[in-house]
Wavefront OBJ file of the C-alpha trace (Angstrom):
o trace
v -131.353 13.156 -39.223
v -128.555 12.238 -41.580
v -124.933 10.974 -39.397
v -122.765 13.736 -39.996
v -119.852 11.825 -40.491
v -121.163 10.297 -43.804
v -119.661 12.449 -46.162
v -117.751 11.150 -49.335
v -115.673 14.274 -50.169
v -113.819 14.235 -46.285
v -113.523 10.127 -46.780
v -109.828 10.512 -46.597
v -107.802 8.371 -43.767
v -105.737 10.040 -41.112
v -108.020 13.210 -41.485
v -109.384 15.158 -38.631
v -112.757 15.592 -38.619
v -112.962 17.333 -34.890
v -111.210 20.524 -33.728
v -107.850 20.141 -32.533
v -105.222 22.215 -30.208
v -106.851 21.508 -27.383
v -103.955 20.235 -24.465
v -104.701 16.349 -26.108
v -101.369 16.034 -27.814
v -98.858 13.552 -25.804
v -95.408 13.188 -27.365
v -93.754 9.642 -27.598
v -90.807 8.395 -28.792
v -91.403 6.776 -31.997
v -90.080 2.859 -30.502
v -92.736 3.290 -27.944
v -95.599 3.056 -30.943
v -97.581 0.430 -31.617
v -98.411 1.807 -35.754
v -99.367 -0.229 -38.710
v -96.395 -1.631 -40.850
v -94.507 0.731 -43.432
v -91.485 -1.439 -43.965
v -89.294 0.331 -46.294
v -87.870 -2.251 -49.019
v -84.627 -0.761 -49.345
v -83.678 -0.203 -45.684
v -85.957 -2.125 -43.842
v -86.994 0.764 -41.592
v -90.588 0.724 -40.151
v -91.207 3.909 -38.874
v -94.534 5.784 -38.093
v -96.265 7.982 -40.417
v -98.573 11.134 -40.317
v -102.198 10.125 -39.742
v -101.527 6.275 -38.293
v -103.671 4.961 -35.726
v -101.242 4.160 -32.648
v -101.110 3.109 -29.021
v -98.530 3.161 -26.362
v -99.015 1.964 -22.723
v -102.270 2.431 -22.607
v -102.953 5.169 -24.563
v -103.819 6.048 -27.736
v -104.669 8.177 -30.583
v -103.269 8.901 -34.366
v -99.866 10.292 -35.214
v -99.473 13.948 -36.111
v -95.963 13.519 -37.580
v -93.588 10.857 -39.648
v -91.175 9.465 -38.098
v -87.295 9.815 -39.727
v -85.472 7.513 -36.892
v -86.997 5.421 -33.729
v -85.495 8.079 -31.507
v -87.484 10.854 -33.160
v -90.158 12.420 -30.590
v -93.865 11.952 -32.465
v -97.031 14.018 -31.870
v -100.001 12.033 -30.539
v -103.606 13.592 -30.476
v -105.557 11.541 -28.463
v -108.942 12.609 -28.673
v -111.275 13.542 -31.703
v -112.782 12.303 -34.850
v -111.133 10.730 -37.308
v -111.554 8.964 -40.718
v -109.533 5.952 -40.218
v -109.374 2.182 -41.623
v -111.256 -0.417 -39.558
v -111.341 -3.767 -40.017
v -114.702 -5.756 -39.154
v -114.074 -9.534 -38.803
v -117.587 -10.127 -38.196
v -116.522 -11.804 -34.847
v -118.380 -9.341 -33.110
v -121.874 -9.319 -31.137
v -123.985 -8.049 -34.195
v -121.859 -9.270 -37.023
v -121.324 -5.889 -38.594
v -120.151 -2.557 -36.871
v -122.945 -0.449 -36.209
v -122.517 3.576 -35.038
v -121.339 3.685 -31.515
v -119.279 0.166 -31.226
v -116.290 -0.401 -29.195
v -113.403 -0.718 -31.332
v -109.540 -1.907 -30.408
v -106.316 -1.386 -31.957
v -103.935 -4.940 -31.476
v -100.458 -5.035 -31.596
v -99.611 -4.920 -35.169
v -101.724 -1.362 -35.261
v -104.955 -2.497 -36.681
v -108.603 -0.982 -35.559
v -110.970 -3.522 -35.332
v -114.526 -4.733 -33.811
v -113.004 -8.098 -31.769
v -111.531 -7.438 -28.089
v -110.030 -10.850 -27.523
v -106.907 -10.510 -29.415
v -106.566 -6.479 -29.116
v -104.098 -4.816 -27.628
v -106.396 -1.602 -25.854
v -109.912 -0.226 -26.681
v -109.047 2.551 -29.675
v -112.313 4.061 -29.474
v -115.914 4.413 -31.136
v -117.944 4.087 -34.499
v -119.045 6.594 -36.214
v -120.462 4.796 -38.897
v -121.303 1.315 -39.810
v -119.333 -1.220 -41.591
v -121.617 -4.202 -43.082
v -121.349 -7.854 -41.765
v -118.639 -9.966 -43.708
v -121.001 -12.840 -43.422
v -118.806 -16.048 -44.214
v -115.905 -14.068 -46.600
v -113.159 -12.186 -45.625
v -113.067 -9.278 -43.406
v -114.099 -6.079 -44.316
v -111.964 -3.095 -43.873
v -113.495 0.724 -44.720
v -111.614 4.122 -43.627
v -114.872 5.384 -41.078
v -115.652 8.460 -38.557
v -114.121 7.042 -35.548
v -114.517 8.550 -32.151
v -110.368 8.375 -30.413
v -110.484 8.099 -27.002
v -107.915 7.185 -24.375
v -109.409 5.749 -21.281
v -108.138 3.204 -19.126
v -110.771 0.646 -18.999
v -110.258 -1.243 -15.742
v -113.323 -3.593 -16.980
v -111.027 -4.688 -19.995
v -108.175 -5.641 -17.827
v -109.549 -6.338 -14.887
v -113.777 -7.831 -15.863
v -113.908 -9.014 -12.184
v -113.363 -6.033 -10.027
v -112.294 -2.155 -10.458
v -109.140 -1.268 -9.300
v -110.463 0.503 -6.416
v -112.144 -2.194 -4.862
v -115.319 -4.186 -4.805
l 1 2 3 4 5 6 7 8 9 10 11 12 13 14 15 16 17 18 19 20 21 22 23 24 25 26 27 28 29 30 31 32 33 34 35 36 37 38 39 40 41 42 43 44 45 46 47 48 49 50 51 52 53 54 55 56 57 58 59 60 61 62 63 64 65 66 67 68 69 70 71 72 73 74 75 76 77 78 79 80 81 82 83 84 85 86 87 88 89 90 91 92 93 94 95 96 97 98 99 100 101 102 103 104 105 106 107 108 109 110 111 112 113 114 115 116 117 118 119 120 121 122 123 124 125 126 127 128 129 130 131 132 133 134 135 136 137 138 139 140 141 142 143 144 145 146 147 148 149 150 151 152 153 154 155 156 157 158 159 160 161 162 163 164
């Protein structure tokens, strides 16, 4: 069977591919975000846009709005499929990203396939991303699964919070 998510016509980042209005939207003030940089050149304002991968706390998901000032309130879905950049370093276990990898978000809002430097766990793969071998790495806008969890296992590898 073909993988679903392998279409070139819905290839577009910060699209839903999974229904939405389903009680999954959190709202968050836009300082709270952890987004990828949009630093305008004239006032120097990095705010948020529509379809950004972003985490707060714990959580995370993709913005459903831009953001006009840091106090602006944004709307987070936090579940679903979405076509998103992610970045494989080639760090990882198998090299490249194959369908159903972990993938984290780190603190300057970038999805990726290495947990040691990231921030949370963002989600899953939907599709694969090829091994970078030796070069740079290699970033493709992919089906990714969102899902906000809180992994005790990534915080805590030793013990759940709940005890032995």
């Amino acid at each position: 069977m073909a993988n679903p998510y392998t279409n070139p016509h819905e290839a577009v980042a910060g699209r839903q591919i999974s229904s939405s209005y389903e009680g999954r939207h959190v709202y968050i003030e836009e300082s709270e975000l952890i987004h990828p940089n949009h630093t305008d050149p004239v006032t120097g304002a990095n705010f948020v846009q529509k379809g950004d991968p972003v985490a707060f706390w714990d959580g995370v998901g993709v913005a459903l709005k831009t953001a006009q000032a840091i106090t602006d309130s944004i709307p987070v879905e936090t579940e679903g499929v979405w076509r998103l950049p992610v970045t494989n370093t080639g760090i990882n276990f198998f090299g490249s990203i194959v369908v159903g990898q972990v993938l984290y978000i780190d603190t300057l809002g970038v999805i990726f396939d290495e947990w040691s430097t990231s921030f949370t766990i963002f989600g899953y793969a939907l599709e694969p991303i090829a091994d970078p071998g030796q070069g740079l790495p290699i970033t493709q806008v992919i089906a990714v699964k969102v899902h906000w969890m809180w992994p005790w296992w990534f915080y805590t590898p030793t013990a759940p919070p709940w005890g032995p």
